[in-house]
C-alpha positions as a Python dict, from the first residue, in 0.01 Angstrom:
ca = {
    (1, 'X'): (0, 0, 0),
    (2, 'X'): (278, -249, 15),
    (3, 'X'): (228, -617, 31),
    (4, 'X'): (449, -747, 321),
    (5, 'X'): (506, -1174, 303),
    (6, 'X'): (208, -1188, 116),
    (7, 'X'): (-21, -957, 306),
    (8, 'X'): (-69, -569, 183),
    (9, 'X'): (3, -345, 460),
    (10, 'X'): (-42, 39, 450),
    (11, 'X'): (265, 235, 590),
    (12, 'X'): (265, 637, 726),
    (13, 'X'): (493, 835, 922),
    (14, 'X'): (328, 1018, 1227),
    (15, 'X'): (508, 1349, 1344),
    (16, 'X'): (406, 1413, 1698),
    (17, 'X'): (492, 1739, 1912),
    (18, 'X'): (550, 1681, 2257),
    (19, 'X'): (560, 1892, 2564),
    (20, 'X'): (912, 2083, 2636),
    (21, 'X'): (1162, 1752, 2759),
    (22, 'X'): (940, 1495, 2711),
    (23, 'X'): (1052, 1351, 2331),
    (24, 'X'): (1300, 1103, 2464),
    (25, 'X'): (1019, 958, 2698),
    (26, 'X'): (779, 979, 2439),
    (27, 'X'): (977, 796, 2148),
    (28, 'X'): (1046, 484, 2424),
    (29, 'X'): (693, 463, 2465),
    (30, 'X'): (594, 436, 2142),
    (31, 'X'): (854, 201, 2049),
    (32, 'X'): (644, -14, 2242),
    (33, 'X'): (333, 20, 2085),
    (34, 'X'): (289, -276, 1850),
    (35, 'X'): (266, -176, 1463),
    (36, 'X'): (546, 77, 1532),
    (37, 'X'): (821, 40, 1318),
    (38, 'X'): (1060, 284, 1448),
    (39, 'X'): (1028, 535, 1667),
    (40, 'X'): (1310, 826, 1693),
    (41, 'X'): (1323, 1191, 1876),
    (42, 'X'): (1498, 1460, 1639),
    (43, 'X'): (1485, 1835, 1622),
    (44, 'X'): (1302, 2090, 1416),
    (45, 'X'): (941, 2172, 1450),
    (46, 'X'): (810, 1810, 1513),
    (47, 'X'): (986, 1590, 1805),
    (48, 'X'): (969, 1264, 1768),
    (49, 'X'): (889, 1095, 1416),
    (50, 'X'): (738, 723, 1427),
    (51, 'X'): (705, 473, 1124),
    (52, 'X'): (404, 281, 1141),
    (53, 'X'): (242, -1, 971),
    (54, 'X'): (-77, -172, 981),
    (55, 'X'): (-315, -384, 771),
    (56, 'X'): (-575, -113, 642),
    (57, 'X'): (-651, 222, 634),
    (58, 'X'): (-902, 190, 962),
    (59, 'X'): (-642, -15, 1198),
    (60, 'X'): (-368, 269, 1094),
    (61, 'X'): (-604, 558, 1199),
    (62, 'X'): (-660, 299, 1539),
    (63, 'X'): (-330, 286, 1629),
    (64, 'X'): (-260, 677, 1610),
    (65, 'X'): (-595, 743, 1778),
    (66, 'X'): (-620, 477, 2016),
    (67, 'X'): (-242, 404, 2096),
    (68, 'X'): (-3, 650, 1974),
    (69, 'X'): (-252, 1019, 2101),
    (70, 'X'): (-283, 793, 2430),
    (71, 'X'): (99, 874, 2530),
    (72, 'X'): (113, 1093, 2809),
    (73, 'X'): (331, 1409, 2650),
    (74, 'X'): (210, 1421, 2314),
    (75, 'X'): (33, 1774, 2191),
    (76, 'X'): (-51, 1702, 1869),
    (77, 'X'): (3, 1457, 1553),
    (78, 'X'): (21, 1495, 1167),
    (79, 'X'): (-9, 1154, 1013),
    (80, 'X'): (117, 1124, 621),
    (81, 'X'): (90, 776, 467),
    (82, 'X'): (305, 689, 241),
    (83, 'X'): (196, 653, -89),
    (84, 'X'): (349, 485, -443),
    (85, 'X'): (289, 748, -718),
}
C-alpha cells in the first residue's frame, strides 16, 4: 500500500484473457472504467494487462468483480497486487 497525496491506496495489475480479436476492444473499455490506471493489449498468454488502483483491499476486489469481469469479451482474470517487500 502506497499513500497517494496523502491518502494510502492499494495498487494490482489484473491480466485478463479475452476471446480471439477482442483485446483491442477490451483494453478501450477498460480504460474507461474509473480506478484504471492504464490499460494496454500485448501478446503472450494474457491479452490485455490493466493497472489499477483503489482505496482498500474491498473497493479493488469491486472494481475487478463489479467493473472490470463486467466487459463483454473477457474469459478470465488473475489479479496480483502489488506489494512492498
Amino acid at each position: 500500500m502506497r499513500k497517494t497525496k496523502g491518502r494510502a491506496v492499494v495498487h494490482a495489475y489484473i491480466l485478463i484473457q479475452t476471446e480471439v480479436g477482442k483485446a483491442a476492444a477490451v483494453a478501450e473499455e477498460i480504460a474507461k472504467i474509473p480506478g484504471v490506471a492504464t490499460s494496454e493489449d500485448v501478446t503472450g498468454p494474457y491479452d490485455v494487462i490493466v493497472r489499477a488502483e483503489a482505496d482498500s483491499v474491498d473497493q479493488l476486489g469491486q472494481l475487478v468483480v463489479a467493473k472490470v469481469q463486467g466487459v463483454e469479451g473477457i474469459t478470465r482474470t488473475l489479479t496480483c497486487p502489488v506489494v512492498h517487500l
